[in-house]
VEXDREN-2710 file (C-alpha; in Angstrom, 1 decimal):
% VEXDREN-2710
k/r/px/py/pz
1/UNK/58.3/-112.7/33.6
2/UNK/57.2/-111.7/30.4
3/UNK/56.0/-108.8/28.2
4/UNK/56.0/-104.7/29.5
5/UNK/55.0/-105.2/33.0
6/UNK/57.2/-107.8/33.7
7/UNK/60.5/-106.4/32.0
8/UNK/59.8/-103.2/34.2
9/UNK/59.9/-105.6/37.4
10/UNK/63.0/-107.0/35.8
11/UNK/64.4/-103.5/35.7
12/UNK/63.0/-102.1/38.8
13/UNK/64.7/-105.5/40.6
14/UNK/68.3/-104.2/39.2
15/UNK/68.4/-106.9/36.4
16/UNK/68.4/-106.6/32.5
17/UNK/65.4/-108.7/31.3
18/UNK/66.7/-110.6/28.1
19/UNK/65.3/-113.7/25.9
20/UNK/67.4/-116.8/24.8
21/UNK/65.9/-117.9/21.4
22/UNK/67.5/-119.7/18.6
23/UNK/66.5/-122.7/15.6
24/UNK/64.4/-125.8/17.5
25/UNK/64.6/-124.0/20.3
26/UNK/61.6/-122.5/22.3
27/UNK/62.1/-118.9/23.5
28/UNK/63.0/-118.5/27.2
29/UNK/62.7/-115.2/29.1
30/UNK/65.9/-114.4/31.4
31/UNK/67.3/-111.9/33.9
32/UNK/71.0/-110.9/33.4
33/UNK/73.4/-108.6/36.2
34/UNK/73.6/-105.5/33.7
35/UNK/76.8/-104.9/35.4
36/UNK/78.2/-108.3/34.9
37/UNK/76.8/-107.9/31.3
38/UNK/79.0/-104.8/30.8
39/UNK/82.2/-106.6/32.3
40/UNK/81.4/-109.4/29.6
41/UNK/81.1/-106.9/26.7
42/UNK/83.9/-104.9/27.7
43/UNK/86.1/-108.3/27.8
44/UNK/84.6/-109.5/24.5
45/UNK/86.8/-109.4/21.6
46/UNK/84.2/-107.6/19.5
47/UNK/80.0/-108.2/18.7
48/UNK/80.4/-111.3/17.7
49/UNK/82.0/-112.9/20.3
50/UNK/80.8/-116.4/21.0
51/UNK/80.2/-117.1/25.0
52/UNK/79.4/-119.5/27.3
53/UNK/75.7/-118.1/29.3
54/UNK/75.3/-120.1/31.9
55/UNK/71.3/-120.3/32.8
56/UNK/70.6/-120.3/36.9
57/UNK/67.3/-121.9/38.2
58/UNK/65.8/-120.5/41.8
59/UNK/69.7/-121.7/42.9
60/UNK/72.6/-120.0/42.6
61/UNK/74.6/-122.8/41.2
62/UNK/74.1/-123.1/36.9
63/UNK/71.7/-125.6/36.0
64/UNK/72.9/-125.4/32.0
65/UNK/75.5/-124.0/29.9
66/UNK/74.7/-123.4/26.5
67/UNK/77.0/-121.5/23.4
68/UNK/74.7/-118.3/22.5
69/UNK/75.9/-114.8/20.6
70/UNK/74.5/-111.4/20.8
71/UNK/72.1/-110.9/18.6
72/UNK/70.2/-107.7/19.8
73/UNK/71.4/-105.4/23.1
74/UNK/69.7/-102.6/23.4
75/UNK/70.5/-99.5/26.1
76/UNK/68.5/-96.3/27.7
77/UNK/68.9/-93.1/26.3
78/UNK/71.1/-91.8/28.2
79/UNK/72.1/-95.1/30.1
80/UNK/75.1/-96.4/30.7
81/UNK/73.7/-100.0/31.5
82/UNK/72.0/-102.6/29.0
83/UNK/68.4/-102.4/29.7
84/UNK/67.4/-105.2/26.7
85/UNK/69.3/-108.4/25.5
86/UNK/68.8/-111.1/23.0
87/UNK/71.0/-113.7/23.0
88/UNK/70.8/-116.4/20.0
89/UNK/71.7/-120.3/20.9
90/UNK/74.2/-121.5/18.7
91/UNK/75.1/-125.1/16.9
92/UNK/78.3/-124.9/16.7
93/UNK/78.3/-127.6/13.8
94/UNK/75.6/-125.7/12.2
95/UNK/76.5/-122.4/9.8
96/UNK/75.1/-119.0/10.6
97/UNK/74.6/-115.9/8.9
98/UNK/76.2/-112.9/10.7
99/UNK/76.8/-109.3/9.9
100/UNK/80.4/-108.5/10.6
101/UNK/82.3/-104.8/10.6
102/UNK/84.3/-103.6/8.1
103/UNK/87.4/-102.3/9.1
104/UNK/89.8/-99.8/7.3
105/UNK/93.6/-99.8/7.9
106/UNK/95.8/-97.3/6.3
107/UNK/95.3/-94.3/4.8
108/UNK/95.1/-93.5/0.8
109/UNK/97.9/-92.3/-1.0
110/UNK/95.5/-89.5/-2.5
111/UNK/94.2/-88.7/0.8
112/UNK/97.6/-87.6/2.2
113/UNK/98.4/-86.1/-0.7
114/UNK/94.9/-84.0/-0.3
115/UNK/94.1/-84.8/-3.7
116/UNK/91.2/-86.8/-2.7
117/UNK/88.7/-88.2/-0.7
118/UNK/87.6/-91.0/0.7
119/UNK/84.4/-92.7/0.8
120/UNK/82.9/-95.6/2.7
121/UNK/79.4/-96.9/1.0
122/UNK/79.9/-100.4/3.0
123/UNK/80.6/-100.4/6.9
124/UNK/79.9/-103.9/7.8
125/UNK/79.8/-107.1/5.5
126/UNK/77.0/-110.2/5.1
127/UNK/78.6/-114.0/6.0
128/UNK/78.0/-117.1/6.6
129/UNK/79.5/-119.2/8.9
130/UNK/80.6/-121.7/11.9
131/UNK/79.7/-120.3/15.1
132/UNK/83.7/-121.0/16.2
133/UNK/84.7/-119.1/12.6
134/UNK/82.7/-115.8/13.4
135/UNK/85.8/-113.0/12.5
136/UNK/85.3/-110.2/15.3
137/UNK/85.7/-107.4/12.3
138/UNK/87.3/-108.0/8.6
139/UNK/90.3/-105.5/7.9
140/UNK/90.3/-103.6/4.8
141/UNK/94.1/-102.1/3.5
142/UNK/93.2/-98.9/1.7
143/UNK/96.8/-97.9/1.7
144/UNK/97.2/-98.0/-2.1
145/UNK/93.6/-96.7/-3.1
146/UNK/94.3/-93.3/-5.9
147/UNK/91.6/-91.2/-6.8
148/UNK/89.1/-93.0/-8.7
149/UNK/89.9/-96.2/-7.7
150/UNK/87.8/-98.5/-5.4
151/UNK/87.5/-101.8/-3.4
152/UNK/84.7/-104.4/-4.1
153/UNK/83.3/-107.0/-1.8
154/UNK/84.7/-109.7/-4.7
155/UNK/88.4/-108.3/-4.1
156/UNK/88.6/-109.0/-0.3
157/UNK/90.5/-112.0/0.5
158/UNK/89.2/-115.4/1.2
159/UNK/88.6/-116.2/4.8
160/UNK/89.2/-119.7/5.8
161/UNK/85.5/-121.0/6.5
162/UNK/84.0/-118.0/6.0
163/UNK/81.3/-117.4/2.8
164/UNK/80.3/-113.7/1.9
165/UNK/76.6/-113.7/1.6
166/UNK/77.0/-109.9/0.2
167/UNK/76.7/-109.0/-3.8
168/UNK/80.5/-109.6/-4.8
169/UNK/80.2/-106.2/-7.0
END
């Protein structure tokens, strides 16, 4: 089922309607057990997890598996349950671009010493890479950050198979 009407049926059924879409491939409509979607993403180790969806005809016994990642998931207001889900078929010997999350870890000398503050301009970070090399998050030490003094994309370290697609300034 496809479009407004048929994602409400979807719903009203109990299911999450979501789509399966990627390169050469032609987009699929799906249904997915929200509740067995929220198991999945609570088990995940972060957005970017790849996973294995295995795609059920009339049966109840999976007719494929193929390698997809989260592209899109989308919830109620006020709902605790998915109501929307994109889900992007991978190559895994083809490179992808991905959006990642920037994490902090420590806390600035200048900071504890309440002679400063700190400021975040970049929360998440542009790459490209194998589907298998997809980081969950990228860990940023601001331990030794004084006042004044700042961390540029270009000063992160290299990531084995990993290419920032971000400005390096």
């Amino acid at each position: 089922m496809t479009g407004k009407g048929g994602a409400r049926k979807v719903r009203a059924a109990g299911h999450c309607p979501a789509v399966l879409y990627g390169r050469g491939v032609e987009p699929r409509a799906l249904q997915v057990d929200p509740k067995l979607l929220e198991k999945l993403m609570s088990s995940a180790s972060g957005e970017n997890t790849l996973i294995d969806l295995e795609i059920s005809g009339a049966g109840e016994k999976p007719t494929e598996t193929t390698k997809v990642i989260i592209r899109d998931l989308q919830y109620k207001p006020l709902g605790d349950l998915p109501s929307h889900i994109d889900f992007y078929q991978v190559a895994l010997d083809r490179a992808i671009n991905m959006t990642v999350p920037l994490d902090l870890v420590g806390s600035p000398a200048a900071v504890e010493r309440k002679e400063g503050t700190l400021s975040q301009q970049l929360y998440e970070l542009s790459i490209e890479c194998l589907p298998s090399n997809i980081p969950s998050n990228i860990e940023v030490d601001i331990s030794g950050l004084e006042v004044g003094q700042s961390i540029h994309v270009s000063d992160l370290p290299a990531m084995s198979g990993v290419t920032v697609v971000d400005s390096p300034g």
